[in-house]
C-alpha positions in Angstrom: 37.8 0.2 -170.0 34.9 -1.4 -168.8 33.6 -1.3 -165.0 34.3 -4.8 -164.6 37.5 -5.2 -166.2 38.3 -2.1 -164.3 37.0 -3.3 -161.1 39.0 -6.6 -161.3 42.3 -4.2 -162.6 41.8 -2.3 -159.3 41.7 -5.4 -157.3 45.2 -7.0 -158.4 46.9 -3.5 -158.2 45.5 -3.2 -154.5 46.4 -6.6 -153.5 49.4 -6.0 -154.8 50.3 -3.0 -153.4 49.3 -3.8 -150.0 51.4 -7.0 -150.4 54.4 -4.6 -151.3 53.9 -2.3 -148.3 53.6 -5.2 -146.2 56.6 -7.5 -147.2 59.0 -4.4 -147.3 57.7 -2.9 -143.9 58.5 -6.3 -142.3 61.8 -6.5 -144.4 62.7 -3.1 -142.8 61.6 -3.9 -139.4 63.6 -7.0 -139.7 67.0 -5.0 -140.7 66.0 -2.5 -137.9 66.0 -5.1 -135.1 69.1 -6.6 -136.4 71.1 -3.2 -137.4 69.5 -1.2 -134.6 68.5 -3.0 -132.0 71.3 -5.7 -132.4 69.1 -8.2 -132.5 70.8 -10.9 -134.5 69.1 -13.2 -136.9 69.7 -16.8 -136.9 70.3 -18.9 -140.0 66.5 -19.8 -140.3 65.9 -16.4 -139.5 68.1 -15.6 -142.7 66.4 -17.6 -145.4 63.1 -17.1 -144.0 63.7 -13.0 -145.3 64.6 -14.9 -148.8 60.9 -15.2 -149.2 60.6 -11.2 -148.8 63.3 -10.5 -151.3 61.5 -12.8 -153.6 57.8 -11.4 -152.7 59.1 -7.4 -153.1 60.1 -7.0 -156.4 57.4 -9.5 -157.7 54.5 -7.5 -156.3 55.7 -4.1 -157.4 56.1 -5.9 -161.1 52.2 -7.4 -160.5 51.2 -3.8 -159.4 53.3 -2.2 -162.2 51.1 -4.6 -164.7 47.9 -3.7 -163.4 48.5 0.1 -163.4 49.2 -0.6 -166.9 47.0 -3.3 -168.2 48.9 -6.2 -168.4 46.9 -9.4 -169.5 44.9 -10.3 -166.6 46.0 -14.5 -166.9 49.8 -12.8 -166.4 48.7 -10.8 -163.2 46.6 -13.5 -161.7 49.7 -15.9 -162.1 51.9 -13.5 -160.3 49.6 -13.1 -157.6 49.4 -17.1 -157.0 53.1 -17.3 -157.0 53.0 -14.3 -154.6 50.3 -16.1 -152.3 52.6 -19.6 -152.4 55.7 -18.2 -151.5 54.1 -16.6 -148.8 52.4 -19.4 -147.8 55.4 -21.4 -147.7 56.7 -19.4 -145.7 54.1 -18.7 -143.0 54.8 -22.6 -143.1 58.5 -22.1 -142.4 57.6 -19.7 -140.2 55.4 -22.0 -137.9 58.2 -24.5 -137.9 61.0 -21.9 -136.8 58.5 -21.0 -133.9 57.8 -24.5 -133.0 61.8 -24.9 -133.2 62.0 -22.2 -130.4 59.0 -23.4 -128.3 61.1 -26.9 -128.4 58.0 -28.9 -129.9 60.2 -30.2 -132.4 63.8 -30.4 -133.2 65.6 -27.6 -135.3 68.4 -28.3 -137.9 71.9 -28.9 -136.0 73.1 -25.9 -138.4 72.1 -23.3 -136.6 75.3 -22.5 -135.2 76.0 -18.9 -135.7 78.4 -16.7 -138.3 81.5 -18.8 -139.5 85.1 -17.3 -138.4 87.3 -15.7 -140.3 90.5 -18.0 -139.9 92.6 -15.7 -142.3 93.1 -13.3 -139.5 95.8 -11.9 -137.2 95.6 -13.7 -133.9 95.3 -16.8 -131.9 92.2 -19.3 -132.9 91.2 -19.1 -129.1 91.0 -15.6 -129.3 89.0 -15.3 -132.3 86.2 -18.6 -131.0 86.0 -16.3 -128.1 84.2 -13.3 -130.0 81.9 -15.4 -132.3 78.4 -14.6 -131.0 76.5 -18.0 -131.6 72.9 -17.7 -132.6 70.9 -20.6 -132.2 68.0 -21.3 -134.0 66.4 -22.9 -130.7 66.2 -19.4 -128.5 63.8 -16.8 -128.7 65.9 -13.7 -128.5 63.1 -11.1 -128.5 59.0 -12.0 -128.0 56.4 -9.2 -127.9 52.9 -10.5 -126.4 54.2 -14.0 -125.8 54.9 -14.7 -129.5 58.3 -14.8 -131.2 59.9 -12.8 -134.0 59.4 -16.5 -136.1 55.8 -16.2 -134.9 55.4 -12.9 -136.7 56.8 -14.1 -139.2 54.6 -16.6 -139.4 51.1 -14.0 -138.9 52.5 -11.4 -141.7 53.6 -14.1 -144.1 50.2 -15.3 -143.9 48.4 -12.2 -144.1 50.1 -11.6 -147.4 48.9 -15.2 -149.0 45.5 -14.0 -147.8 45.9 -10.5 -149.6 47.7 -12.4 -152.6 44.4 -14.8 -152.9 42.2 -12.2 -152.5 43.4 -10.3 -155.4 43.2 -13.9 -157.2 39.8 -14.6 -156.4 38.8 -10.8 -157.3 40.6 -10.8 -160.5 39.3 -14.1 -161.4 35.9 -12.9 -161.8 34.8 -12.3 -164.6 
């Protein structure tokens, strides 16, 4: 292989890696403040981690093609739909935080886990022990900024890896 070809190779696998290692140490930290730390997520909380279940196995397949010369139109595609997802959703991320921060309104779903109806006991009873997580309050910040908000930083910082690896791969 050639020093360019293998230059631009060494690019996508590294961008793709480090996309992987990101999106699945923020997937981890995510579970670990919910599971852990009993932190619970909010709906928007929720389908903002579909764009890490998405970005995961995509980037270990973009990395797994560069390790073994895939063509390089394939691996650039990958990356762009790595850097739009997560683009998107440094996006969503921006308007969950803004949600919290009560610059805007948030959807009127955000209400919290549904109850189980089918079970023993009074209705009463039950409404009493759902745990309501609203979209519109920060449960945990660290330096003034908001688990949305980090969100927000990572997911962008893996479209900015994700282009990188575009522009690097590109050349040539």
């Amino acid at each position: 292989m050639p020093s360019q070809a293998r230059s631009e190779a060494n690019a996508t696998l590294t961008a793709a890696l480090l996309v992987l290692v990101v999106a699945s140490a923020t997937i981890a930290g995510a579970w670990f403040f919910q599971l852990v730390l009993d932190i619970l997520p909010c709906p928007m909380c929720l389908e903002q981690r579909y764009a890490y279940y998405t970005i995961i196995p995509l980037s270990a397949l973009v990395a797994l093609g560069a390790a073994t010369g895939a063509p390089r139109p394939l691996l650039i595609a990958g990356l762009i739909v790595i850097a739009l997802i997560a683009a998107g959703n440094s996006v969503f991320g921006v308007y969950h935080a803004g949600v919290e921060w009560k610059f805007w309104q948030g959807p009127t779903d955000c209400t919290g886990p549904l109850v189980d109806f089918g079970k023993a006991g009074s209705l009463l009873d039950q409404l009493d022990k759902v745990k309501v997580i609203r979209c519109d309050e920060v449960q945990w910040r660290f330096l003034g900024i908001s688990l949305a908000g980090y969100n927000a930083l990572i997911s962008a910082l893996m479209a900015a890896i994700a282009g990188w690896g575009v522009v690097r791969s590109a050349k040539g």
